[in-house]
N, C-alpha and C positions, 0 to 999 in steps of 0.2 A: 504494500500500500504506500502511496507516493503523498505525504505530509506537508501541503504549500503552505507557507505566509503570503495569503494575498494583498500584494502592496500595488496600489493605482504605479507608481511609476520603473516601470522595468528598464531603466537606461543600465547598461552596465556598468559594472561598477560599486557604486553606492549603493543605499538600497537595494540590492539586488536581493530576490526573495532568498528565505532559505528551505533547503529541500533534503529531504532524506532518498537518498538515489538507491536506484534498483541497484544493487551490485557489481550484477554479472555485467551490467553496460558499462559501470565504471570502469572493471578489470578490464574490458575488452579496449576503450579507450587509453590506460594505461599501456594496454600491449602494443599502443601504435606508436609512443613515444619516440624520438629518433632522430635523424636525418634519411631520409631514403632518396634514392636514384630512380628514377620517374622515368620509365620508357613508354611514350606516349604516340597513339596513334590518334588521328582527329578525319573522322568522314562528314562531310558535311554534305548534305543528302540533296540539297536543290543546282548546286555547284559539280555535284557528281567527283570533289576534290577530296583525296587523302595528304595529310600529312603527317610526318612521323617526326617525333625529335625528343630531348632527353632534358628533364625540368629535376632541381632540387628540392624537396619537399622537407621542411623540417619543420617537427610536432613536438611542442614542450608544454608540459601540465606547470601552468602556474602558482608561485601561492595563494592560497586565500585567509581569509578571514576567520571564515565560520568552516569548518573541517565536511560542513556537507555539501558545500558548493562545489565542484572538479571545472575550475577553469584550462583554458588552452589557448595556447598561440600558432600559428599556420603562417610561416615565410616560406613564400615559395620565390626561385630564381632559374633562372634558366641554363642550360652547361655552357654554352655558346650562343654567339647570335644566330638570331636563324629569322628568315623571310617572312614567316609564318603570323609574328608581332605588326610586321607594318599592312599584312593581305587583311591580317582579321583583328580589328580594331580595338572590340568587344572585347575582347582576352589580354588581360595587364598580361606586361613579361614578369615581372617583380611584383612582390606585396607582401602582404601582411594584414592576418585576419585572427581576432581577436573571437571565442566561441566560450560558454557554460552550458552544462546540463542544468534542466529542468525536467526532471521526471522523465518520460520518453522521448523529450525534445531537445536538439540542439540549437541553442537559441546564437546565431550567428550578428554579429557588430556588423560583418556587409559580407557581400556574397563575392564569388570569382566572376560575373560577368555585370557586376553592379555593385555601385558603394549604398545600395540599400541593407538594413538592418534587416531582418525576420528569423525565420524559424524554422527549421529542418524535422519534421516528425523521424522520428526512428523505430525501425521495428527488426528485431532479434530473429533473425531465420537458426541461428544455433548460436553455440560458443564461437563459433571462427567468424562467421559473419554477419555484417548489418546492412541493414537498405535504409535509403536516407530519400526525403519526399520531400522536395522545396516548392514554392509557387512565390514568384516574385515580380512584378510588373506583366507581362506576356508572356511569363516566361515558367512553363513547368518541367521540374528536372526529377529524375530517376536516378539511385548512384546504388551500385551492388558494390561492396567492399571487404571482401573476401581475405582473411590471414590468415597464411602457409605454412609449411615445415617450419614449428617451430618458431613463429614470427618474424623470417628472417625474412620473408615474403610478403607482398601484397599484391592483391588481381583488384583493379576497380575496374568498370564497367558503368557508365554513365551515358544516359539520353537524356537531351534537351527538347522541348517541343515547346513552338512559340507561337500564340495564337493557333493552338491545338495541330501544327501541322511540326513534324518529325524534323528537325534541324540538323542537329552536329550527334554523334554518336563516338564516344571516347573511350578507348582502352586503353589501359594503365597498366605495365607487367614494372612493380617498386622492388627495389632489394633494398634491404636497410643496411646502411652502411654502418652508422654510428649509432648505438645504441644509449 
């Protein structure tokens, strides 16, 4: 059972409610900690264009406050330059994305194809992986995230669909590098 303080202002941060977290999500987020190596494929379904390239991801669990909150940071950067930054606009090369749980949600500071704030529902297909449900502007996305042998793996699998029609479709084969 998921225990909120409902407080009117959810900016992150301050205030931020507190929450007794489901466990098994917290561990699984723990296991993503890291730096991983991002081998990334991008189809973009109206363009009939693939591109392939190789992106930094690094996942650090923040301190908090109150011991039931599990915040996170998300800097991601790219290995090299690549074409891909100036063809498709939408897609930062560099960032940084600030996230907590809430209950089954991740409540995201902004998203990777927007510096809007919302909320990622999540739902637990086992211990290894989770599906992550975002809707933000036009935009609804699907993300499977799958960890491997041991955690030293990651399979993500994400579709975006924008104004209900199938857009970009993204495979992700991550090795973690730094633990």
């Amino acid at each position: 059972m998921v225990a909120i303080n409902q407080k009117k202002n959810l900016n992150f941060g301050e205030n931020a409610p507190e929450i007794n977290l489901n466990s098994n999500l917290k561990r699984w987020f723990s296991r993503n900690i890291g730096l991983w190596k991002s081998n990334r494929t991008y189809f973009f379904e109206e363009e009939q264009k693939t591109y392939n390239l190789c992106m930094n991801l690094n996942i650090q669990a923040l301190e908090n406050k109150s011991k039931w909150e599990s915040h996170y940071k998300f800097n991601w950067y790219p290995e090299k330059k690549y074409k891909f930054f100036e063809e498709n606009r939408q897609f930062k090369e560099s960032g940084e994305m600030h996230a907590f749980l809430k209950g089954h949600q991740l409540m995201r500071e902004n998203f990777y194809l927007s510096n809007d704030e919302g909320i990622s529902n999540i739902k637990q297909v086992d211990e290894h992986e989770m599906i992550f449900e975002s809707s933000y502007k036009n935009w609804y996305i699907l993300e499977h995230t799958r960890l491997i042998d041991s955690d030293d793996y990651r399979f993500r699998v994400i579709y975006s669909w924008n104004k209900n029609k199938l857009k970009i479709v993204e495979n992700h084969h991550e090795i973690k590098i730094i633990k």
